[in-house]
C-alpha positions as CSV (number, residue, x, y, z in Angstrom):
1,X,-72.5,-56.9,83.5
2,X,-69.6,-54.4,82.4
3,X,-67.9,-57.6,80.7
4,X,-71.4,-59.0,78.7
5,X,-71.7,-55.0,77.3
6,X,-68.3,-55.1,76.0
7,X,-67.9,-58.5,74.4
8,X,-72.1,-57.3,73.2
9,X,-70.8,-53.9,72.0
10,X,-67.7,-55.5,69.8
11,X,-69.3,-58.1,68.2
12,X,-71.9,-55.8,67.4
13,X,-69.6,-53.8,65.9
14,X,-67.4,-56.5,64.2
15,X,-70.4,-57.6,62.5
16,X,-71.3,-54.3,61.1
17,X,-67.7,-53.6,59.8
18,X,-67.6,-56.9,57.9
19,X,-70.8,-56.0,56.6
20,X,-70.5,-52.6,55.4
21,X,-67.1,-53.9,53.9
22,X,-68.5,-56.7,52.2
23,X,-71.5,-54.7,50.9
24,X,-68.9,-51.9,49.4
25,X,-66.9,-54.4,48.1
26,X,-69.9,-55.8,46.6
27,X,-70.9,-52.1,45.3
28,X,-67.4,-51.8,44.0
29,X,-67.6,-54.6,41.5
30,X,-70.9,-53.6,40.0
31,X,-69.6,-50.2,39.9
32,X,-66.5,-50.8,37.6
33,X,-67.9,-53.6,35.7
34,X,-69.3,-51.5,32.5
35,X,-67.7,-48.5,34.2
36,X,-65.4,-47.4,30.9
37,X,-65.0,-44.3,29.1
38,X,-65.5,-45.5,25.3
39,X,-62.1,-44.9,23.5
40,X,-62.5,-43.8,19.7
41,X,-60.4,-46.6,17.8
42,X,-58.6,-45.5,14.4
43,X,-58.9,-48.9,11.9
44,X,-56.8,-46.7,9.6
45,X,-55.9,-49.0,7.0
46,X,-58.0,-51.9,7.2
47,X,-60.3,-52.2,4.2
48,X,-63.9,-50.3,5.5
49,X,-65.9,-53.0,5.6
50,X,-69.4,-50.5,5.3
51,X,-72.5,-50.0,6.8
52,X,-74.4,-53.5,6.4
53,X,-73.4,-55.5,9.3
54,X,-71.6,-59.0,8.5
55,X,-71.7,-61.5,10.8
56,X,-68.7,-63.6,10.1
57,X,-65.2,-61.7,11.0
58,X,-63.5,-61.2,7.5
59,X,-60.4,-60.5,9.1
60,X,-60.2,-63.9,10.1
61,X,-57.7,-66.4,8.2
62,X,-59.6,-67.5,5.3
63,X,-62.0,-64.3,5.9
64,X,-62.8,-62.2,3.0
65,X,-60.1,-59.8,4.0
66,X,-57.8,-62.4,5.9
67,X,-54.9,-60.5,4.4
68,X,-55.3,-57.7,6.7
69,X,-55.5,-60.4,9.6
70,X,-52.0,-59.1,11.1
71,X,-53.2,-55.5,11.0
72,X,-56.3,-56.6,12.3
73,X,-54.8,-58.1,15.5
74,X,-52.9,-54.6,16.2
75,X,-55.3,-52.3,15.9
76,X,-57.8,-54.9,17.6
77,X,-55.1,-54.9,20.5
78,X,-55.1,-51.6,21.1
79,X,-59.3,-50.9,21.1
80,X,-59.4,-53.8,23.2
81,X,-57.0,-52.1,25.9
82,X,-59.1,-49.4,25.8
83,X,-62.9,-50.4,26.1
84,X,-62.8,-54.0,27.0
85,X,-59.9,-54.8,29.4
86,X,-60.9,-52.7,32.3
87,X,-64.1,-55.7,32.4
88,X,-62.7,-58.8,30.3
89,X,-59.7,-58.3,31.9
90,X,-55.7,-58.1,30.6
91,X,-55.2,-60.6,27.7
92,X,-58.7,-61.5,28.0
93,X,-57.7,-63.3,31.0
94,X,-61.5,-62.8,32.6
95,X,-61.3,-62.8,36.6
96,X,-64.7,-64.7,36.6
97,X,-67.3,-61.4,36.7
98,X,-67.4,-61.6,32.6
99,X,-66.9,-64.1,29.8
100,X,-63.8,-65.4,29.1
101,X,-63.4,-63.8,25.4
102,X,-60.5,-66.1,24.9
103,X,-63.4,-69.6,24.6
104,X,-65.2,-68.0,21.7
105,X,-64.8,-69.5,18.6
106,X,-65.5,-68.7,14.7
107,X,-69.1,-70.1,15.4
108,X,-70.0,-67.2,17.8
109,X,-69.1,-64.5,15.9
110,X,-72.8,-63.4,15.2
111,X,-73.5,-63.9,19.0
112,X,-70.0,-61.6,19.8
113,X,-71.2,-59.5,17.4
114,X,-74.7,-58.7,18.6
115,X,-73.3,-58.5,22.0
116,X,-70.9,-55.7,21.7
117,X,-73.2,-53.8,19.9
118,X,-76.1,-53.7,21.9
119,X,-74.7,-54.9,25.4
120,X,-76.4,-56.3,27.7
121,X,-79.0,-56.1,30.7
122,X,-76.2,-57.1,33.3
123,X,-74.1,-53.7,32.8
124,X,-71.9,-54.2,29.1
125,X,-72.7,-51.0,27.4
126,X,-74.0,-50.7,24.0
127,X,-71.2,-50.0,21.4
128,X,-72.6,-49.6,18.8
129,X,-72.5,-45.6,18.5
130,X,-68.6,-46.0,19.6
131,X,-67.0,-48.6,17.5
132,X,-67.8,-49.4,13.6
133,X,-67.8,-53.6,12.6
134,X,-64.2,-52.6,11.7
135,X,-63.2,-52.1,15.2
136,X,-65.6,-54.7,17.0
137,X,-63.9,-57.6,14.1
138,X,-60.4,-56.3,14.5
139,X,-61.2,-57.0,18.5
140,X,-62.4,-60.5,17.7
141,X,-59.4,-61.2,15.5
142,X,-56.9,-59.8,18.3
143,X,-59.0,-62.3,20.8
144,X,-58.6,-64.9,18.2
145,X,-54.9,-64.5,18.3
146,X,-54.9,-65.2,22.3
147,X,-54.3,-68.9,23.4
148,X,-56.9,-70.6,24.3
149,X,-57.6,-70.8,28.5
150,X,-56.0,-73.8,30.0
């Protein structure tokens, strides 16, 4: 009897550690995914592109302002390091839980547009009282300049 409580009693308790640690793991993730302190991004000399929201990057090569496409990419580098990264992951190099960024192409840029600013229903924050379109294209052209996923 002494031997059936004790094999009871540990997998009793081996099945409750594995699953309080696979429902904090669990909790984890949903936690840090849309869990970023919005960093203020200074587009400094990139030409201000206004209020009226375009819906085709102009940074873009063969943009309406593809000669600040360089510029663009740095400044885009840095605000993504600081909002996106921590979910979309280094490089945009997605771990699976988000997009990859890096399979967009010119054709979505209304949909990435829309998307950063007003998030979404699965935890990506609205942006849209954070970054201007100057910051959310200079992202998309620093994304741009990634290489594609294998």
């Amino acid at each position: 009897m002494a031997r059936y409580f004790s094999f009871s009693l540990f997998r009793s308790l081996t099945v409750r550690a594995l699953s309080t640690a696979a429902l904090l793991s669990a909790a984890g993730l949903v936690v840090a995914h849309g869990n970023v302190t919005p960093q203020a991004v200074d587009t400094g000399d990139l030409p201000v592109l206004g209020e009226e929201i375009l819906y085709e990057n102009p940074f873009r090569d063969g943009g309406s302002h593809s000669d600040a496409n360089s510029l663009a990419v740095q400044i885009g580098e840095s605000a993504y390091a600081g909002n996106c990264a921590a979910c979309h992951g280094i490089r945009a190099m997605s771990g699976g839980l988000t997009p990859d960024l890096r399979e967009l192409s010119e054709w979505d840029d209304e949909y990435f547009m829309t998307r950063v600013q007003n998030g979404t229903d699965r935890g990506m924050p609205s942006w849209k009282t954070t970054l201007d379109q100057n910051a959310i294209w200079a992202i998309k052209t620093y994304v741009e300049s990634l290489p594609k996923p294998e």
